[in-house]
C-alpha positions as CSV (number, residue, x, y, z in Angstrom):
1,X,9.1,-22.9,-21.4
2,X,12.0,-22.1,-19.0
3,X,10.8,-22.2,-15.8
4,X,11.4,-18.5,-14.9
5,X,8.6,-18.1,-17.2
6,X,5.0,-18.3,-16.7
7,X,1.8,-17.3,-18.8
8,X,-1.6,-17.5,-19.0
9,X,-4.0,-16.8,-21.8
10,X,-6.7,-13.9,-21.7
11,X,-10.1,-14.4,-20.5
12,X,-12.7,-15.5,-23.6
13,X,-14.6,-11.8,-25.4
14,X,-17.9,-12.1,-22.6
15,X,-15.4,-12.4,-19.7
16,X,-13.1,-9.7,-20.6
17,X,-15.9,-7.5,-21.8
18,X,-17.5,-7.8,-18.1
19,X,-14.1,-7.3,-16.9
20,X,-13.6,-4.3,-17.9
21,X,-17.1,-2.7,-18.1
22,X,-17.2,-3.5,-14.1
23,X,-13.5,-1.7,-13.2
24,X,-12.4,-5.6,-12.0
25,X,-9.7,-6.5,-15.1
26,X,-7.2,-4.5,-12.9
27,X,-7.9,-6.8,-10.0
28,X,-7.9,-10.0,-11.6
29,X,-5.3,-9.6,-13.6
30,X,-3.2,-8.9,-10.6
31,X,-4.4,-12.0,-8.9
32,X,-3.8,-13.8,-12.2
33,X,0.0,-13.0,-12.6
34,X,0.6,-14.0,-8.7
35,X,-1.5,-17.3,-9.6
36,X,1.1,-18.5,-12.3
37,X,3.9,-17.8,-10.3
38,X,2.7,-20.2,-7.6
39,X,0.7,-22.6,-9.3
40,X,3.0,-25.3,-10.2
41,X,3.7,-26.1,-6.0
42,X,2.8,-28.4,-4.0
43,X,-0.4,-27.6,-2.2
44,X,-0.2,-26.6,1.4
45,X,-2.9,-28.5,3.5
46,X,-2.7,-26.3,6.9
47,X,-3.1,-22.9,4.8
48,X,-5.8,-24.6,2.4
49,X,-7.5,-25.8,5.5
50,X,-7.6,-22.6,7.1
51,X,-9.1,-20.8,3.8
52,X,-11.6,-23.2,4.2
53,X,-12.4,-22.8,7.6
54,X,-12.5,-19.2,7.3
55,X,-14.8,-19.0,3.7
56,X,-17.1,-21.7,6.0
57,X,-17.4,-19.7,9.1
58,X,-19.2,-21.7,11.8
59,X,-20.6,-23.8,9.4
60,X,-21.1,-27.8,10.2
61,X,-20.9,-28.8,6.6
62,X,-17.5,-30.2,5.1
63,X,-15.8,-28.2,2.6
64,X,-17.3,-30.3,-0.4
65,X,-20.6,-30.4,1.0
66,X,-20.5,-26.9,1.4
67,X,-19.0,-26.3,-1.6
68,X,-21.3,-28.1,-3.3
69,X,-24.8,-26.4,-1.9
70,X,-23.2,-23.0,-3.8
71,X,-22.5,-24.8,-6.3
72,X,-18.7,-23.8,-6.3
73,X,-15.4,-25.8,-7.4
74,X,-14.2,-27.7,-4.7
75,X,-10.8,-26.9,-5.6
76,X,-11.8,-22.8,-5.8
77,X,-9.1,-21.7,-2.5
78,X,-5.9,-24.3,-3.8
79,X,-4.5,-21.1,-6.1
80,X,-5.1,-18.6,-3.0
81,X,-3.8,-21.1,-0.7
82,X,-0.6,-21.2,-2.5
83,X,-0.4,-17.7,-2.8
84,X,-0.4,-17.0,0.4
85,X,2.3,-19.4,1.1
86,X,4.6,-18.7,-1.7
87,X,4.1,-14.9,-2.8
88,X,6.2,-13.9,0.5
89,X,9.1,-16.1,0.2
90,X,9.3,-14.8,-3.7
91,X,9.0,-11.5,-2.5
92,X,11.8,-12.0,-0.6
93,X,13.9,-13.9,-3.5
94,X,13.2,-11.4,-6.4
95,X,13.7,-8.0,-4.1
96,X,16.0,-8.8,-0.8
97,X,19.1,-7.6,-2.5
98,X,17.3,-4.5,-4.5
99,X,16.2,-3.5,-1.6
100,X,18.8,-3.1,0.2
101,X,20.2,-0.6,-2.6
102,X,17.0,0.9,-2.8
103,X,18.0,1.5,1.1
104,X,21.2,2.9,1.1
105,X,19.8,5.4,-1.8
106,X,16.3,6.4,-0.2
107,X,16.2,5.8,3.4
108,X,15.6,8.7,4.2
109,X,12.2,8.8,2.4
110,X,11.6,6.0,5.0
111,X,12.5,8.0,8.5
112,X,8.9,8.7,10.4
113,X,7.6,11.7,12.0
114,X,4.9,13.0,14.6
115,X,3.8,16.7,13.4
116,X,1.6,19.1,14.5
117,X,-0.6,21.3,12.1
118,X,-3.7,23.8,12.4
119,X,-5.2,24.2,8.9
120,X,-7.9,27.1,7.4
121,X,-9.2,28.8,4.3
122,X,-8.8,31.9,6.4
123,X,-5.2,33.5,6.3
124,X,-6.1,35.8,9.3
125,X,-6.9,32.9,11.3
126,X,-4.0,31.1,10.4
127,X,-1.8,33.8,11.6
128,X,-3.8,34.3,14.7
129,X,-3.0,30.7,15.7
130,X,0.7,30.9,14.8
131,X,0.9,33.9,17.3
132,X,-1.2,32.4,20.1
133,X,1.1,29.0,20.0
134,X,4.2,30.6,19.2
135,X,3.6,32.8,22.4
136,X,2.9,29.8,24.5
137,X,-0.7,31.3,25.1
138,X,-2.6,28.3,23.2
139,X,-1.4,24.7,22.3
140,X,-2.2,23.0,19.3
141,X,-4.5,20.8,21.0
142,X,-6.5,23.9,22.6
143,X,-7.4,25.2,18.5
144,X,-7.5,21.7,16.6
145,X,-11.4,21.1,16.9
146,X,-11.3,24.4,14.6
147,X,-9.4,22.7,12.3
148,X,-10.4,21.7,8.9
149,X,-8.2,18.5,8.6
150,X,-8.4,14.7,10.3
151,X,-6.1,16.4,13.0
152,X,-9.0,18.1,14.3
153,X,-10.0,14.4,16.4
154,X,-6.0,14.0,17.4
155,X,-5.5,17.3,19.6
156,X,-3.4,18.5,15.8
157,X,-1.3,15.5,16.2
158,X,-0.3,13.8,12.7
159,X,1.5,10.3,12.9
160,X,3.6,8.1,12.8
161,X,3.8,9.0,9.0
162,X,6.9,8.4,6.7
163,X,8.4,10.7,4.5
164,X,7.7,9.3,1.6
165,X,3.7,9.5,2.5
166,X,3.9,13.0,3.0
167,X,2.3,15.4,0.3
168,X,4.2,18.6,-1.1
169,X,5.2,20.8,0.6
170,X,4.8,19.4,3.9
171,X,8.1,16.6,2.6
172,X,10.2,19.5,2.6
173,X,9.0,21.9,4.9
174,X,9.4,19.5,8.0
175,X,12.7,17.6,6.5
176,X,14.4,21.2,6.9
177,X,13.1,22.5,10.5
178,X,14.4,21.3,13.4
179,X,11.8,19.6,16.3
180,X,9.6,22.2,18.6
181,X,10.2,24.3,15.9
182,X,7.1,26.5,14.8
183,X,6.3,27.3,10.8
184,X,4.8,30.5,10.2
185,X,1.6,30.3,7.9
186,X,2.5,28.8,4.5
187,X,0.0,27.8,2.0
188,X,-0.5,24.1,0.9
189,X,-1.5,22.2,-2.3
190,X,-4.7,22.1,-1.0
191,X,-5.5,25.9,-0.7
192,X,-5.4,25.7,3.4
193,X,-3.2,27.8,5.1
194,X,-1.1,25.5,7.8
195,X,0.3,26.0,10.7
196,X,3.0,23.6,11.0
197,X,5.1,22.5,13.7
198,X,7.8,19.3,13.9
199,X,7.7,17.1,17.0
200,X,9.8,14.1,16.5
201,X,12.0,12.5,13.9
202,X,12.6,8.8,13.9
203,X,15.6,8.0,11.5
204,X,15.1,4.7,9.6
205,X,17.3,2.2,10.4
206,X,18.1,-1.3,7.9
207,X,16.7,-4.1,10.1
208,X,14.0,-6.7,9.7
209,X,10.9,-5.1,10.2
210,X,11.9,-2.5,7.6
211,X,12.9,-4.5,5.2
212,X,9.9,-6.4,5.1
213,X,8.0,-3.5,4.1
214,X,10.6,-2.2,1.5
215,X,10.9,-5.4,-0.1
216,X,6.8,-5.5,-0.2
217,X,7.3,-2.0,-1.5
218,X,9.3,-3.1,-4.4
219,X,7.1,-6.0,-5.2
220,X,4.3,-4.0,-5.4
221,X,6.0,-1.2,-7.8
222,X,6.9,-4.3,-9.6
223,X,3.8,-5.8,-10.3
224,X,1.6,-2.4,-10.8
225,X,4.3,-1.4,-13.4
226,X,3.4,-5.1,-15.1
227,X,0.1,-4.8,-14.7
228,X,0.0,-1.4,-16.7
229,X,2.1,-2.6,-19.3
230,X,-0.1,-5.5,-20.2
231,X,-3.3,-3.0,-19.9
232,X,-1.7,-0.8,-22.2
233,X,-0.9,-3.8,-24.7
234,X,-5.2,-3.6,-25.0
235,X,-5.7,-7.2,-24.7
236,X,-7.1,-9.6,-27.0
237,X,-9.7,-12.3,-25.7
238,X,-7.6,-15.7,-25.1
239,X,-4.3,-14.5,-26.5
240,X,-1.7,-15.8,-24.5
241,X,0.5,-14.1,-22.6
242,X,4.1,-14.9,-21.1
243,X,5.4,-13.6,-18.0
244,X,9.2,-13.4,-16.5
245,X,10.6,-13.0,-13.5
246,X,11.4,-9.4,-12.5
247,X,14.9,-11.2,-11.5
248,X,15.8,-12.4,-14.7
């Protein structure tokens, strides 16, 4: 097997059957794909240690002899341990390059923004408010414990949110408007009617912080879209199944 190529064989018919009666195939199957990728590494001791330490709390015990009260595998945290050492640096490998296309094609779904809103069943209402701030006799934050959404505890303040987070129409309503700018009543996906005003824009810009986060982005688009391929196969108990690299 070429070594950008990794499997791992389907849990036995009672395993998979609990699997998926509980909602946890999903879950390990995601933990299973990251395990082959990293499982052929040297261990790291300081990371392993510290999963220990952690799992152990205050405990006086040593690992084993804890381990061995629960009646667990001694050797339970060397997989996580070497995930958590390794997934990041393959993150980077696989998705560094793509993501700086992904970049220069959606950055814009990346730029973050403070908004105000005011949100009601009531259309009267809605309009009331629009008035009232619009003529500088009320501020958002005087009508927002009236509100019906979490903005109701933030004076009507919503953010730091990206673009990208942003639900229809709210995307496209605030990338068009200008800051200060006040939105007269519109109705939303939810059936509210909002009251929506833009306070600050903060234009993404390519450094490291950001590219962190796309290239986690990318990873994780990567391996959902794997992970619902393989559900979708419907698997069969202890077939085996080979992975690639989404680089090669």
């Amino acid at each position: 097997m070429d070594q950008s190529e990794f499997g791992f064989h389907w849990p036995d018919p009672l395993v998979l059957e609990n699997l998926l009666s509980t909602g946890l195939l999903r879950l390990w199957l995601s933990a299973r794909i990251e395990q082959c990728f990293t499982a052929n590494s040297l261990l790291a001791t300081e990371e392993l240690a510290l999963l220990q330490a952690n799992a152990m709390v205050n405990s006086s015990n040593s690992w084993d002899s804890w381990c061995d009260v629960r009646m667990l595998n001694r050797n339970c945290l060397n997989s996580l341990s070497n995930q958590n050492r390794l997934i990041p640096d393959l993150k980077r490998s696989w998705f560094e390059s793509k993501a700086r296309e992904y970049f220069l094609l959606n950055g814009s779904k990346w730029d973050q923004i403070y908004f105000s809103v005011l949100q009601t069943d009531d259309p009267h209402l809605a309009q009331e408010w629009y008035f009232k701030i619009l003529e500088s006799e009320y501020c958002y934050a005087d009508l927002a414990s009236n509100s019906l959404g979490p903005e109701r505890n933030t004076g009507g303040i919503i953010g730091p949110i990206r673009f990208k987070d942003l639900q229809s129409p709210f995307d496209l309503l605030l990338r068009r408007i200008k800051p200060a700018e006040i939105q007269p009543p519109f109705l939303s996906a939810s059936g509210r009617y909002c009251v929506v005003r833009l306070d600050h824009l903060f234009t993404s810009r390519w450094c490291e912080p950001l590219i962190s986060i796309i290239i986690d982005y990318l990873y994780r688009e990567w391996l959902d879209s794997l992970v619902n391929s393989l559900l979708d196969s419907e698997p069969m108990p202890n077939e085996f199944v080979i992975l690639t690299a989404p680089n090669e």
